[in-house]
C-alpha positions in Angstrom: 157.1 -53.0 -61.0 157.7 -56.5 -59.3 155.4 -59.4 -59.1 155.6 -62.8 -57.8 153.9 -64.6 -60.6 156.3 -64.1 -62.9 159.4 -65.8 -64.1 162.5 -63.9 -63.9 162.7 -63.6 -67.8 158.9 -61.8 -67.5 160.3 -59.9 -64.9 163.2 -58.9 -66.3 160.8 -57.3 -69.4 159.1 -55.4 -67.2 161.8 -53.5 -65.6 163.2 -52.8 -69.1 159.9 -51.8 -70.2 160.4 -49.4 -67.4 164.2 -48.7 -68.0 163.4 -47.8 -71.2 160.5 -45.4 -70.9 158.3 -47.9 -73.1 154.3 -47.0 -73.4 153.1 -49.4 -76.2 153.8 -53.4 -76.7 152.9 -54.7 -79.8 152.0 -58.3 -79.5 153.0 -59.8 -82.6 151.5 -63.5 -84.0 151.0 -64.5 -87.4 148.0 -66.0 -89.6 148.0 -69.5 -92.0 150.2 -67.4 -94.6 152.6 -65.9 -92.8 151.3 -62.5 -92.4 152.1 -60.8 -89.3 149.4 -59.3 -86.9 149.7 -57.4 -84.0 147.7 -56.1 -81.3 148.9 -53.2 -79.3 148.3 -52.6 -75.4 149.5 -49.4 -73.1 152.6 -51.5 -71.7 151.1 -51.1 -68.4 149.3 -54.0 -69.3 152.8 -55.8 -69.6 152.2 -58.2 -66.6 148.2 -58.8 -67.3 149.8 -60.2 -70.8 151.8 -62.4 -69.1 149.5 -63.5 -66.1 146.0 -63.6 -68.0 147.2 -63.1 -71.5 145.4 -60.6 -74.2 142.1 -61.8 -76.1 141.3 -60.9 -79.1 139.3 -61.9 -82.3 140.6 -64.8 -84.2 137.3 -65.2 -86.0 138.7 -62.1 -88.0 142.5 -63.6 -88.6 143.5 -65.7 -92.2 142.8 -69.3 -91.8 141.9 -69.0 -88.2 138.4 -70.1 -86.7 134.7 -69.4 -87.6 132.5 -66.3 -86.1 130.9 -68.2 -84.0 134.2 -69.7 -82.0 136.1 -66.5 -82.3 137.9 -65.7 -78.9 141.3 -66.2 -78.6 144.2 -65.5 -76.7 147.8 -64.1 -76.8 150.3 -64.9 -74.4 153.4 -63.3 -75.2 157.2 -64.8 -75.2 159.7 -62.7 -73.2 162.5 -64.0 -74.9 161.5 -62.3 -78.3 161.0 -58.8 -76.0 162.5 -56.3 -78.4 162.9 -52.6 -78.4 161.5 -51.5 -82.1 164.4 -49.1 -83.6 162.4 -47.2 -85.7 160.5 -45.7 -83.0 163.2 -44.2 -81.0 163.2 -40.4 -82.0 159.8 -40.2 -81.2 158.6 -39.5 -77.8 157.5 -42.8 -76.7 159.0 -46.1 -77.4 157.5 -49.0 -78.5 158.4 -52.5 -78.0 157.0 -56.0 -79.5 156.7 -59.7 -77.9 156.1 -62.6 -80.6 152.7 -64.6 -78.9 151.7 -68.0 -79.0 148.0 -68.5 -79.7 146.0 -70.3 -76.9 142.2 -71.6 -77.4 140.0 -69.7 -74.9 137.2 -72.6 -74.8 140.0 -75.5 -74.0 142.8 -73.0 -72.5 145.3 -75.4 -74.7 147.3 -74.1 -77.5 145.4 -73.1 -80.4 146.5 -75.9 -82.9 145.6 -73.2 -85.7 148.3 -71.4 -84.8 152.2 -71.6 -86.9 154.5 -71.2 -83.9 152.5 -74.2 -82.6 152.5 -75.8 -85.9 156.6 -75.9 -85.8 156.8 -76.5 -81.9 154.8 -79.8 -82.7 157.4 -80.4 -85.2 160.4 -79.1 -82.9 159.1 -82.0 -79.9 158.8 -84.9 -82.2 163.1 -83.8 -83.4 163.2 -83.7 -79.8 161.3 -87.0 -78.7 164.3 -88.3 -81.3 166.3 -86.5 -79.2 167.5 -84.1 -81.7 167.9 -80.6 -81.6 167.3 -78.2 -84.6 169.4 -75.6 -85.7 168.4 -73.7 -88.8 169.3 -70.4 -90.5 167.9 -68.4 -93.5 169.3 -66.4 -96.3 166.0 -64.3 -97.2 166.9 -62.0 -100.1 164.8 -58.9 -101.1 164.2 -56.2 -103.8 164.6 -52.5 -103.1 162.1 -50.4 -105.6 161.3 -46.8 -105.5 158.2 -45.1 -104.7 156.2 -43.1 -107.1 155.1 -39.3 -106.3 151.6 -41.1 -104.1 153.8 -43.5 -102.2 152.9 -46.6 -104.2 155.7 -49.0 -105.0 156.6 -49.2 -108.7 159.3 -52.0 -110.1 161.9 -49.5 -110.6 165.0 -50.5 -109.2 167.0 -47.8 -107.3 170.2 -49.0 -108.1 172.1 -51.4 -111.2 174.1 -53.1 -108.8 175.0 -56.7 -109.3 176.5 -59.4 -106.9 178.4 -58.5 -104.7 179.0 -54.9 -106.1 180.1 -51.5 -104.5 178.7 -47.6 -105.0 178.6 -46.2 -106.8 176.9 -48.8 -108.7 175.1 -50.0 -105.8 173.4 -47.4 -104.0 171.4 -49.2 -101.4 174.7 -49.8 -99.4 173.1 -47.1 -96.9 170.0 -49.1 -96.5 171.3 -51.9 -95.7 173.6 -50.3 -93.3 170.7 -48.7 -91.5 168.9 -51.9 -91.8 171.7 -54.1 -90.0 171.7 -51.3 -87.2 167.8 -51.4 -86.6 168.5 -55.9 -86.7 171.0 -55.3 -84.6 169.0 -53.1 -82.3 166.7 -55.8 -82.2 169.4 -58.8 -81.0 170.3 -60.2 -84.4 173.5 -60.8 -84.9 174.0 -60.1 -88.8 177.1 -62.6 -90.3 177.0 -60.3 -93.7 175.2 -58.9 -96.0 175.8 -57.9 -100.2 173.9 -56.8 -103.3 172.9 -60.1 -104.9 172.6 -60.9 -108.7 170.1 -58.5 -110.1 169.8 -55.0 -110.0 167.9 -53.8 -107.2 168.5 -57.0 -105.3 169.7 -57.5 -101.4 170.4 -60.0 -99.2 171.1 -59.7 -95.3 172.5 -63.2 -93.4 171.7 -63.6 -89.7 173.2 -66.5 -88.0 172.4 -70.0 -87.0 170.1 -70.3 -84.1 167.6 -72.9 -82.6 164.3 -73.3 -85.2 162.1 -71.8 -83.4 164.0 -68.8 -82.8 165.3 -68.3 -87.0 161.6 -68.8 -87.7 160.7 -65.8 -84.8 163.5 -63.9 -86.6 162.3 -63.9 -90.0 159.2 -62.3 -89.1 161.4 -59.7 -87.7 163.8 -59.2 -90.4 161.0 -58.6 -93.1 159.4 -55.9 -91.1 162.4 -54.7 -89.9 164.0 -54.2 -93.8 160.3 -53.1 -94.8 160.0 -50.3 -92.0 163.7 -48.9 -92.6 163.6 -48.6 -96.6 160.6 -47.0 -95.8 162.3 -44.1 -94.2 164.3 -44.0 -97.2 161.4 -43.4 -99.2 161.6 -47.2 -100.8 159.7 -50.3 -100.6 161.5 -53.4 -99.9 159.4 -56.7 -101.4 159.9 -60.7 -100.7 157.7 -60.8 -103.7 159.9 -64.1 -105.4 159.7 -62.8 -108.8 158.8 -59.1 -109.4 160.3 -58.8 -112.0 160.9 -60.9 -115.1 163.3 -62.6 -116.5 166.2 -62.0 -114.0 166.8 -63.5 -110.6 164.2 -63.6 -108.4 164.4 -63.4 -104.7 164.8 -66.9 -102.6 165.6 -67.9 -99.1 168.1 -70.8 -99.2 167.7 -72.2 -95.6 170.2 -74.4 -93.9 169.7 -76.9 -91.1 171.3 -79.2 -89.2 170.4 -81.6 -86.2 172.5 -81.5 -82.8 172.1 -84.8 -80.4 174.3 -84.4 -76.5 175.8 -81.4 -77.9 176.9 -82.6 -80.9 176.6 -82.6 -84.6 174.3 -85.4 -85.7 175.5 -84.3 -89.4 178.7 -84.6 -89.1 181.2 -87.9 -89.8 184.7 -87.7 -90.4 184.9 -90.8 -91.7 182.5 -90.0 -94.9 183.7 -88.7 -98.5 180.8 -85.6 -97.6 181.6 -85.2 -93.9 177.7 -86.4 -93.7 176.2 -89.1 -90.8 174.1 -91.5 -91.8 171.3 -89.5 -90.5 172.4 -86.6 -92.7 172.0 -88.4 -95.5 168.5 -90.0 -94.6 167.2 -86.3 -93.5 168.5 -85.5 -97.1 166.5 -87.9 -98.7 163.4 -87.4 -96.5 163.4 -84.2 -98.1 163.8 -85.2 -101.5 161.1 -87.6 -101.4 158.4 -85.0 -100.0 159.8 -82.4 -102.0 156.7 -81.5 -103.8 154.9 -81.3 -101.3 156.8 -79.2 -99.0 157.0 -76.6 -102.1 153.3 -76.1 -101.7 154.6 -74.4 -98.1 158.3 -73.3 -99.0 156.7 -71.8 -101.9 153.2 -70.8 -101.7 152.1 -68.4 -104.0 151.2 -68.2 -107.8 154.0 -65.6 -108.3 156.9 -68.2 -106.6 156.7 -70.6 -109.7 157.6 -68.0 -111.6 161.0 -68.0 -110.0 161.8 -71.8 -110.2 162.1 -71.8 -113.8 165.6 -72.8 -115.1 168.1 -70.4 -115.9 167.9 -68.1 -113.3 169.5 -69.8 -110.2 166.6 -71.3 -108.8 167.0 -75.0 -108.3 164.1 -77.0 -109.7 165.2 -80.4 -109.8 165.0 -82.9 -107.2 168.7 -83.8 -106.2 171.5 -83.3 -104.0 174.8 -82.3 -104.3 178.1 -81.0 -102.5 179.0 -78.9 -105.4 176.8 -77.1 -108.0 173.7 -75.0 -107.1 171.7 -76.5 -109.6 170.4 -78.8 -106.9 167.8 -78.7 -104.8 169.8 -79.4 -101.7 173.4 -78.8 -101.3 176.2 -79.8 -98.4 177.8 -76.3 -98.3 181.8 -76.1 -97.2 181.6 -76.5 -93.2 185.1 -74.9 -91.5 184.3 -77.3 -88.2 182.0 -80.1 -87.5 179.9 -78.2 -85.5 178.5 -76.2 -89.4 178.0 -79.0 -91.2 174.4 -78.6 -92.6 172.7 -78.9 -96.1 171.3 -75.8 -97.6 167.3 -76.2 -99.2 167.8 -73.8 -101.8 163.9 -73.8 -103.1 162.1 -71.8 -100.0 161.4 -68.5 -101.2 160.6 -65.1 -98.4 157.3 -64.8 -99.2 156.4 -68.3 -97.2 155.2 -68.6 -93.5 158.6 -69.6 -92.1 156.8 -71.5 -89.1 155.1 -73.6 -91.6 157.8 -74.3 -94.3 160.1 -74.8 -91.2 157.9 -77.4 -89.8 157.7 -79.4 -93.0 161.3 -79.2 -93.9 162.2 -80.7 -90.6 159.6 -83.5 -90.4 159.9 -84.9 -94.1 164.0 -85.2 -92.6 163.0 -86.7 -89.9 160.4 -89.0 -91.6 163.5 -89.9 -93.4 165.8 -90.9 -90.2 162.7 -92.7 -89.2 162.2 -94.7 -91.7 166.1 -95.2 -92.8 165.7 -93.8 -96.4 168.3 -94.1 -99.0 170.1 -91.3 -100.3 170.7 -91.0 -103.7 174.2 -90.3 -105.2 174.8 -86.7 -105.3 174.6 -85.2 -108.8 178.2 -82.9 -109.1 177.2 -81.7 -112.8 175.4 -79.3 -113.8 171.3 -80.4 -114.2 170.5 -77.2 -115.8 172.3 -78.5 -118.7 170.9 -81.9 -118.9 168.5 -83.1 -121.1 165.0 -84.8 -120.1 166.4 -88.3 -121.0 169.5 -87.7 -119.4 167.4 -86.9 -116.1 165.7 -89.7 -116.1 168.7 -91.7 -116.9 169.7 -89.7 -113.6 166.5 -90.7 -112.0 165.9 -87.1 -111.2 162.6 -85.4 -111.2 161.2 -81.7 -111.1 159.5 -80.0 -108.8 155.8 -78.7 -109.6 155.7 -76.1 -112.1 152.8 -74.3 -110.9 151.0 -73.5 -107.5 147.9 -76.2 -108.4 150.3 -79.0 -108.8 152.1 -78.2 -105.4 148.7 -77.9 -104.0 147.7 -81.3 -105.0 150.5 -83.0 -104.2 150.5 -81.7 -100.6 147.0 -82.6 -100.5 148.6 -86.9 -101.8 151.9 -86.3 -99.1 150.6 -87.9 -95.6 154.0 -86.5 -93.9 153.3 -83.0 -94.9 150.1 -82.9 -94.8 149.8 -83.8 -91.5 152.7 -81.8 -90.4 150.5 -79.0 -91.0 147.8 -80.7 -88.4 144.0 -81.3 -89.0 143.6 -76.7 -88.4 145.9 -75.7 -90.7 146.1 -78.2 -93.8 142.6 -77.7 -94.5 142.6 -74.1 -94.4 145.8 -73.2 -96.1 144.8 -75.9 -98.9 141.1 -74.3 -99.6 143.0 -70.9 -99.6 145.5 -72.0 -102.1 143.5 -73.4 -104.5 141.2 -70.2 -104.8 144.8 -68.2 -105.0 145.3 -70.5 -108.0 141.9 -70.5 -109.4 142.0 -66.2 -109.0 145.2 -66.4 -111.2 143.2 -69.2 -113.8 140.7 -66.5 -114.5 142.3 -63.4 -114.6 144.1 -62.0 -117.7 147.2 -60.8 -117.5 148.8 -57.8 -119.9 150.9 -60.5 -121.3 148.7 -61.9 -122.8 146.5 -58.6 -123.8 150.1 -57.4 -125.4 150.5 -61.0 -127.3 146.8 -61.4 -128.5 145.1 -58.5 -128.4 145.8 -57.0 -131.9 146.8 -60.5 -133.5 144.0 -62.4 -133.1 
């Protein structure tokens, strides 16, 4: 199976698609909110994909176009080729290629498309001559099923951070879990039961942006397909249940320019450039905006409340986790970073990518100041010792976010003139759904009293 119109990575696909006795290729892309799609084609239409791509109907896809404008195309990366683990014992393999999004009318990239949405923002750190690095720390909840197969909120284990069986029983899951990754080319770092029962969390390392964000798609249907098997359902929900813990992914970046750390300088008390610092306070000054991205569902603001580990408070520190960004411990220049510690899994990681990494960069560009980093603990102050502090919060509910993404010019237009429009108008009816529905809080508080 040999063409000439292929590069030698395409090539290289298609005699492992051969090698490895592979019938289907999922094409994999994903819509405004992060859900992935798929089409799948007989892989002997492997090299059509990659010569003439594969059309299909956008006018059907979350946030994509109207009916009458509805043909798109896929054309598949063979970098993110991947064998899918799960599949293996039956008796054909499958395989799946993450897709960029192409306009059929213009034959450009479809500008309504996340992996373009981040690319955009990936050239402009590049125009800077920067090079992003990023990597995520997406934590999940393991529940069982009940006797149909639903999920219910009951926690298969009462493990807590860091614990061992017997207490935490999932260790098998995520054992099979880190196999099926690894099948797949991750290369796991480490992975423990986090705070509350029930609760997981799986680290992958660093890589280039585009590539983490590709990977994170991965990893949630990866860890959703294997619990499966185990006869559980694994949920990025950020707050199933209430008060304890809910489930966030801490993100860390960092820029590289020649080869070398842009964050990193000897010569300051945090180890932090002068461009570290500004990308710091890029972020702080967008910051309610880009939580309208990092954090895009009504359920997410149910998580940054105070008191359970979720930062909520616009600062920076090289200490406590109270903060909204923190400067974790970096053996070697090359890891010096800052951690975002308010993205939560259930965002589009293209999207919350893309505006982490421009409102930095906006920063850089316009020299911003960073604020002193705040080593105490902000869950503990008081509202007059925060503004003494000058520190603010970030929105407390979905329709706040919404609206100040909507006032943020930098975020906003990170998300281009497709996407920002789309994901705002879906947003707001998300929040105005959860305005008018009743929940059985409030039936168990005011039912019978009132």
């Amino acid at each position: 199976m040999t063409s000439g119109n292929l590069s030698e990575t395409e090539q290289a696909v298609l005699d492992e698609i051969e090698e490895q006795d592979v019938d289907f290729l999922r094409l994999q892309f994903t819509d405004i909110l992060g859900t992935v799609k798929n089409v799948s084609v007989p892989a002997r239409q492997a090299e059509k994909a990659f010569t003439e791509g594969i059309y299909f109907d956008g006018s059907s896809i979350e946030g994509f176009v109207r009916i009458q404008e509805s043909d798109m195309r896929l054309k598949p990366d063979p970098e993110t080729f991947a064998i899918l683990p799960w599949r293996q014992k039956e008796e054909s393999a499958a395989a799946r290629m993450i897709c960029d999004v192409y306009d059929t009318s213009t034959g450009e990239p479809f500008e309504g498309d996340p992996r373009r949405v981040l690319k955009n923002a990936l050239d402009r750190a590049d125009e800077m001559g920067y090079m992003v690095n990023a990597a995520p720390e997406p934590e999940f909840f393991l529940f069982e099923e009940d006797e149909d197969g639903r999920a219910t909120t009951k926690t298969n284990d009462a493990g807590g951070y860091f614990d061992l069986a017997p207490k935490d029983l999932a260790s098998d899951v995520r054992r099979d879990i880190i196999y099926g990754l690894e099948d797949m080319g991750f290369d796991v770092e480490a992975s423990h039961h986090e705070v509350a029962e029930g609760q997981h969390e799986i680290n992958f390392t660093y890589d280039d942006a585009l590539t983490t964000a590709d990977n994170v798609g991965t990893f949630r249907t990866v860890v959703r397909a294997i619990a499966a098997q185990h006869d559980l359902h694994a949920t990025f929900m950020p707050k199933p249940i209430p008060r304890i813990n809910g489930s966030g992914m801490h993100t860390h970046i960092s820029l590289f320019e020649n080869g070398e750390n842009a964050f990193h300088d000897d010569d300051d008390e945090f180890n932090l450039s002068e461009e570290a610092h500004s990308f710091i306070a890029g972020i702080l000054e967008h910051a309610p905006a880009i939580t309208a991205v990092s954090n895009p569902t009504v359920n997410s603001y149910k998580r940054l409340v105070p008191g359970y580990e979720a930062p909520v408070y616009v600062a920076w520190s090289d200490r406590n986790r109270s903060a909204l960004i923190r400067k974790p411990a970096a053996r070697t220049p090359a890891a010096s970073r800052i951690e975002a510690r308010f993205p939560d899994p259930s965002c589009n990681p293209y999207l919350a990518l893309a505006a982490l990494i421009n409102a930095g960069l906006d920063g850089i560009e316009n020299d911003l100041e960073c604020p002193d980093p705040v080593r105490e603990n902000i869950y503990e102050f008081d509202e007059e010792k925060r503004e003494e502090y000058g520190i603010d919060t970030l929105p407390t509910n979905l329709g706040e976010a919404v609206e100040a993404l909507e006032e943020d010019e930098v975020v906003y237009d990170t998300l281009g003139d497709h996407v920002a429009p789309k994901f705002v108008e879906a947003k707001e009816q998300e929040f105005e759904d959860y305005l008018v529905d009743v929940s059985q809080w409030e039936l168990d508080r005011y039912l019978e009293t009132f």
